[in-house]
C-alpha positions as CSV (number, residue, x, y, z in Angstrom):
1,X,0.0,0.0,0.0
2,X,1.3,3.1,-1.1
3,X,1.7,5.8,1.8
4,X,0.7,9.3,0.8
5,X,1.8,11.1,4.4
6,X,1.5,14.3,3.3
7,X,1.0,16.7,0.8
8,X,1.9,20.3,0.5
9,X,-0.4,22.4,-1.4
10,X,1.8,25.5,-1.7
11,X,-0.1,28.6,-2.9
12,X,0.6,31.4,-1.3
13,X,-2.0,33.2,0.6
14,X,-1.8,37.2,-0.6
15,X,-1.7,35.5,-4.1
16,X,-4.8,34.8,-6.5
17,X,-3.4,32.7,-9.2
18,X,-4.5,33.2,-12.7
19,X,-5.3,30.5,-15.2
20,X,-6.9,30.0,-18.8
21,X,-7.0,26.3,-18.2
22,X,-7.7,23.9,-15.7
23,X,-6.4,20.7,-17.8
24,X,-3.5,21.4,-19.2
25,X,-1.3,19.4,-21.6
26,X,1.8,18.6,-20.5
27,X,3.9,20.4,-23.2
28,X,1.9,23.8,-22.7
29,X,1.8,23.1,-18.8
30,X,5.7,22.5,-19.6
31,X,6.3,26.0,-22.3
32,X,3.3,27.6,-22.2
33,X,4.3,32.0,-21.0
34,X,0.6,32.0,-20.2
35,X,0.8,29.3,-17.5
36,X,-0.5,30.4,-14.0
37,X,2.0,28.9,-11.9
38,X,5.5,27.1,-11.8
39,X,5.1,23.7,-10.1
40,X,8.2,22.5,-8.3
41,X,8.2,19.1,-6.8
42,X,10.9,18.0,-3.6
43,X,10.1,15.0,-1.6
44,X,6.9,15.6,-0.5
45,X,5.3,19.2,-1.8
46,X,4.2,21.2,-5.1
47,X,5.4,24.5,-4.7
48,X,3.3,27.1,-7.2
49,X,4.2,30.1,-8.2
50,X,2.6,32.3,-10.0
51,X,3.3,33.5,-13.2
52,X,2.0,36.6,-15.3
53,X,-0.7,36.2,-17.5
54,X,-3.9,37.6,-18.4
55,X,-6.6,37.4,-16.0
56,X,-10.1,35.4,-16.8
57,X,-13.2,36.9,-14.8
58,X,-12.7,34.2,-12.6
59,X,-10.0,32.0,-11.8
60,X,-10.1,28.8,-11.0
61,X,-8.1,29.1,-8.0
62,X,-9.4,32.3,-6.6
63,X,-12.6,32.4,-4.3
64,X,-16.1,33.1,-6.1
65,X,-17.0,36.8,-6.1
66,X,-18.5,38.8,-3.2
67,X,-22.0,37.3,-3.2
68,X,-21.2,34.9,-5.9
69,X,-21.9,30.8,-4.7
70,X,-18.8,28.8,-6.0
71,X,-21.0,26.8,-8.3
72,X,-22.8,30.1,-9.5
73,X,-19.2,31.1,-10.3
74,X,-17.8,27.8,-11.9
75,X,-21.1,28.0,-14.6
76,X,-19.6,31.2,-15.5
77,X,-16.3,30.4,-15.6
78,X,-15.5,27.1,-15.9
79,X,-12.2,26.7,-18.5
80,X,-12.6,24.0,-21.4
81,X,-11.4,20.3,-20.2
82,X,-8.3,19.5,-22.0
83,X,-6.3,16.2,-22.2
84,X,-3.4,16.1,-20.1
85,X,-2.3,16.0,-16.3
86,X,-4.6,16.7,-13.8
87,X,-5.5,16.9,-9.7
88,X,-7.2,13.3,-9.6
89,X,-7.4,12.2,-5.9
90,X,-10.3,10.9,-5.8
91,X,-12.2,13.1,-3.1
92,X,-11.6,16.0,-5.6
93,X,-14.3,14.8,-8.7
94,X,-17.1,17.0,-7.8
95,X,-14.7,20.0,-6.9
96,X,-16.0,23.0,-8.9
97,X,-13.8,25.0,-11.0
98,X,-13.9,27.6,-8.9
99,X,-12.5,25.9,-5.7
100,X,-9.9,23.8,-7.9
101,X,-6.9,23.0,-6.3
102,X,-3.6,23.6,-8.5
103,X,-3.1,21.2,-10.5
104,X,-0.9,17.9,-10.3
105,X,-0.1,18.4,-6.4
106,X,2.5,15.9,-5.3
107,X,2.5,14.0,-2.2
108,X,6.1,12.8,-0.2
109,X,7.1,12.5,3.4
110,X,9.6,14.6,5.0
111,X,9.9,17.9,6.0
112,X,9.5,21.1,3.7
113,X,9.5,24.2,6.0
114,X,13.3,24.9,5.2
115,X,12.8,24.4,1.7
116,X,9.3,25.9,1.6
117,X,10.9,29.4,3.5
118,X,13.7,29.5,0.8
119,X,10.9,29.8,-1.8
120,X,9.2,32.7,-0.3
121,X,6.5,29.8,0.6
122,X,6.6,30.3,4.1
123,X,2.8,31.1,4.2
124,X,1.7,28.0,2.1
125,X,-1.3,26.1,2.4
126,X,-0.5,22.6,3.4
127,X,-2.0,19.2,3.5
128,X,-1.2,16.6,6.0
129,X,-2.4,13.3,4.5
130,X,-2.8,10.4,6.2
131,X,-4.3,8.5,3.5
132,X,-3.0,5.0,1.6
133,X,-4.1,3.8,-1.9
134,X,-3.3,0.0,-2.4
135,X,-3.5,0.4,-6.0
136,X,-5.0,2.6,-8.8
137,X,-8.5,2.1,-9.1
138,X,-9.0,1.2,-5.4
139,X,-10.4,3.3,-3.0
140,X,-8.3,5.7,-0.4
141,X,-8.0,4.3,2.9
142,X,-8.0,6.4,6.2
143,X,-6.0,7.3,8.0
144,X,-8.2,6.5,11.6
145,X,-6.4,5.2,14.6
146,X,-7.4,3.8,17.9
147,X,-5.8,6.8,19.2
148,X,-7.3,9.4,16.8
149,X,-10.6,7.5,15.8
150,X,-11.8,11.3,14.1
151,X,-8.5,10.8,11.7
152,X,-5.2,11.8,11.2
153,X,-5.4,13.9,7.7
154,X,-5.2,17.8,8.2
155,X,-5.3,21.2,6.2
156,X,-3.8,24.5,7.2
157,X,-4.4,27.6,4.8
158,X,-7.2,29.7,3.5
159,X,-7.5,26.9,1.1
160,X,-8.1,24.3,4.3
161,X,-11.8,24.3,4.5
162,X,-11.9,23.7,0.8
163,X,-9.6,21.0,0.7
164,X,-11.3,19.2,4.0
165,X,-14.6,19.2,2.0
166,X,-13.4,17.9,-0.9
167,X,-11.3,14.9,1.1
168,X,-14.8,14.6,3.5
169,X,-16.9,14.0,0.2
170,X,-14.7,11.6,-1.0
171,X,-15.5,9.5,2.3
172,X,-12.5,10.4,3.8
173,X,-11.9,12.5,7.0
174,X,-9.4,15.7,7.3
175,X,-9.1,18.5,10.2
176,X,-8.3,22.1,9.7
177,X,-6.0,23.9,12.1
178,X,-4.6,27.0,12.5
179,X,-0.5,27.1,11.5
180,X,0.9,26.4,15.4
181,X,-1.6,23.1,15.6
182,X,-0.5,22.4,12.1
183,X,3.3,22.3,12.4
184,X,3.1,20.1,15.6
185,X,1.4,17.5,13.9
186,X,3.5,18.1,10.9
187,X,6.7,17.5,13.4
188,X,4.8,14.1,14.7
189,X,4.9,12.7,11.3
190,X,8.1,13.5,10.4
191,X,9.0,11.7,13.9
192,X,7.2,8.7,12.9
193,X,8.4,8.1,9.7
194,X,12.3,8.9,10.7
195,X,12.0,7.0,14.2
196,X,10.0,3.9,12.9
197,X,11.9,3.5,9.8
198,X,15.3,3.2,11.3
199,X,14.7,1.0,13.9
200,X,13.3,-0.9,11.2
201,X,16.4,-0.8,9.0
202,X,18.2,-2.1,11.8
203,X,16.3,-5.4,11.9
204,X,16.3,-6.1,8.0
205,X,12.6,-7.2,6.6
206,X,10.9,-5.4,9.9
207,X,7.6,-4.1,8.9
208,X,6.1,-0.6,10.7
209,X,4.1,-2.7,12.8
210,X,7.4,-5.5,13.8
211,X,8.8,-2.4,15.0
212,X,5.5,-1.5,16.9
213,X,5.2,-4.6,18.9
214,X,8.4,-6.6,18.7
215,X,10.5,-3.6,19.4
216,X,8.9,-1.2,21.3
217,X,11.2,0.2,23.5
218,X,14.0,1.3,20.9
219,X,11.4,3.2,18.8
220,X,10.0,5.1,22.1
221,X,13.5,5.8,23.2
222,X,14.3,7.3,19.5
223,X,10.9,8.8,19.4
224,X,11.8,10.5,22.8
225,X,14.8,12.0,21.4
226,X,13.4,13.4,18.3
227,X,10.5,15.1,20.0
228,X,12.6,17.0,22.5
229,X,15.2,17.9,19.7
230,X,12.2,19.3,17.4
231,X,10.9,20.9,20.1
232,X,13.7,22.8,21.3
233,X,14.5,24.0,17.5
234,X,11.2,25.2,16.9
235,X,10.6,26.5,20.5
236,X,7.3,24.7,21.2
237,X,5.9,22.1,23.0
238,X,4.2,18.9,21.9
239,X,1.0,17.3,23.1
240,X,1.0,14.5,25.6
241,X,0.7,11.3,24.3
242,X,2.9,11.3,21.3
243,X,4.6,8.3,21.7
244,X,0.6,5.9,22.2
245,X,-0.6,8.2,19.2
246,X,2.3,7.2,16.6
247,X,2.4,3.6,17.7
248,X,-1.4,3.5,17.2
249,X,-0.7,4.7,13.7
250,X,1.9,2.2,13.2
251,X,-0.6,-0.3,14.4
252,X,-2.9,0.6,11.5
253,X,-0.8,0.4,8.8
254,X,1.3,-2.6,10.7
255,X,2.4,-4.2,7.1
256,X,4.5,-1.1,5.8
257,X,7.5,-1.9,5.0
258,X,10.6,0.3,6.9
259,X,13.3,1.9,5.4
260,X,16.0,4.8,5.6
261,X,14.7,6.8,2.1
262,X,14.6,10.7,1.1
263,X,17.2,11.2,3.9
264,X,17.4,14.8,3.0
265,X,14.0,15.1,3.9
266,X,13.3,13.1,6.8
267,X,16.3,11.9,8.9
268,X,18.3,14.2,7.4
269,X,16.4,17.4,9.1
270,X,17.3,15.3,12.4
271,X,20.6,14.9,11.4
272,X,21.4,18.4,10.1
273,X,20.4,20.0,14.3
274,X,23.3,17.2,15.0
275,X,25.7,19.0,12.5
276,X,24.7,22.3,13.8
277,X,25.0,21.6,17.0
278,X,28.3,20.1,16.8
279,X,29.8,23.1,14.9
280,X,28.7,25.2,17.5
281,X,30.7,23.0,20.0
282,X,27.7,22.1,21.6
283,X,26.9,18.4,22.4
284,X,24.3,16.5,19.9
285,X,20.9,16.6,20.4
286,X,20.1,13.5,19.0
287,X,22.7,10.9,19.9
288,X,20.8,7.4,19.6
289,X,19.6,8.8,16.0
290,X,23.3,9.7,14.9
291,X,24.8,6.3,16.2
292,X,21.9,4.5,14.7
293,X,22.3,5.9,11.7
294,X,26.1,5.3,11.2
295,X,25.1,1.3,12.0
296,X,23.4,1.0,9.1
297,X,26.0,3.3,7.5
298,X,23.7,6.2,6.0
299,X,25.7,8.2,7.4
């Protein structure tokens, strides 16, 4: 089962976006000097930014008009369908053109807010998914826990409420939060995936939920560790419970497979408050992660 954890739709905020197409084939999406916005994929985000172009009455990115229903607006303005790539999760099929996410969003694990800031991107909407598809054609599965039985998947952005309908009519549940509840749970996930995956490389053929129940105390020991190092580098403090809520996740997709992938993303963040602290002359935050990872020589 593939693992979408979480996708970054990355518009930013004081922006409306303008577009003369919705479906867009891929040379034009590629050369076109009308195309509304630049997609730039890393690990796990689209980053769009916009380009010039001539306006449309409405664009399908930008909110209706003032006293103008969404659907009113999409009659009006809906752009022609075109071959070619388009946003096709499966909770978005009866998303008006209006309310149209952009197009071709792609979804990775890892963390983005470094790579997002560089961009200018700091005040992107984002998606948290904690959604799997087996296999295309199948239905998504959710992301509920025993833990979290109201779901895991979350939105953060003006574009949050849109995005949570659109995932909620496709039979699937999502949250929105405001950016502080949002980057905590971001940080969670990105403590999942690093802690669960390497204790999992380090007993070859491990799956998420081996780790979970055969070795329990190494994963909570790294989890332990990663929390208080994200927390102390982002200057907040986590909920209680962490530790019960990502093993219950672990419990519900208990036949991933683990490994150390997209280090620059995910470990690597980890690893990089190691470097920095050691150049500062300062001891390493993250000790059982760095040894860990030289063991199964990553690093």
């Amino acid at each position: 089962m593939g693992l979408k954890a979480a996708v970054f739709l990355s518009v930013p905020a004081a922006v409306t976006p303008t577009i003369r197409r919705h479906h867009l084939s891929p040379s034009s999406y590629m050369g076109s000097r009308a195309s509304a916005s630049r997609i730039s994929a890393a690990v796990m985000a689209t980053a769009v930014q916009p380009a010039a172009g001539s306006a449309r009455r409405c664009s399908p990115w930008a909110p209706p008009p003032a006293g103008t229903s969404c659907s009113a607006a999409a009659r009006r303005c809906r752009p022609p369908r075109r071959p070619g790539p388009s946003w096709s999760a499966p909770a978005t099929t009866t998303s008006t053109a209006c309310c149209t996410p952009p197009p071709n969003p792609v979804g990775k694990n890892g963390m983005l807010e470094p790579w997002l800031e560089s961009k200018g991107l700091a005040g992107a909407n984002q998606v948290l998914a904690y959604f799997a598809v087996s296999k295309l054609g199948e239905p998504p599965v959710d992301g509920i826990t025993d833990a979290n039985p109201e779901g895991l998947t979350a939105a953060f952005g003006n574009w949050a409420p849109a995005v949570a309908a659109r995932l909620q009519n496709g039979g699937l549940t999502c949250k929105v939060l405001d950016k502080d509840a949002f980057e905590k749970q971001m940080l969670e996930k990105l403590i999942w995936i690093s802690a669960f995956m390497l204790v999992g490389a380090r007993h070859p053929g491990a799956t998420v939920g081996a780790v979970e129940k055969e070795h329990r105390s190494e994963v909570s020991n790294l989890i332990a560790e990663l929390a208080s190092a994200a927390a102390a580098e982002r200057g907040l403090s986590f909920d209680e419970g962490m530790e019960e809520r990502l093993c219950a996740y672990s419990r519900a997709v208990a036949h991933f497979p683990t490994a150390v992938k997209e280090f620059k993303w995910r470990n690597g963040w980890f690893y990089s408050l190691t470097e920095k602290a050691l150049a500062q002359g300062k001891p390493d935050p993250c000790p059982l992660h760095t040894s860990w990872l030289k063991e199964i020589k990553v690093i």
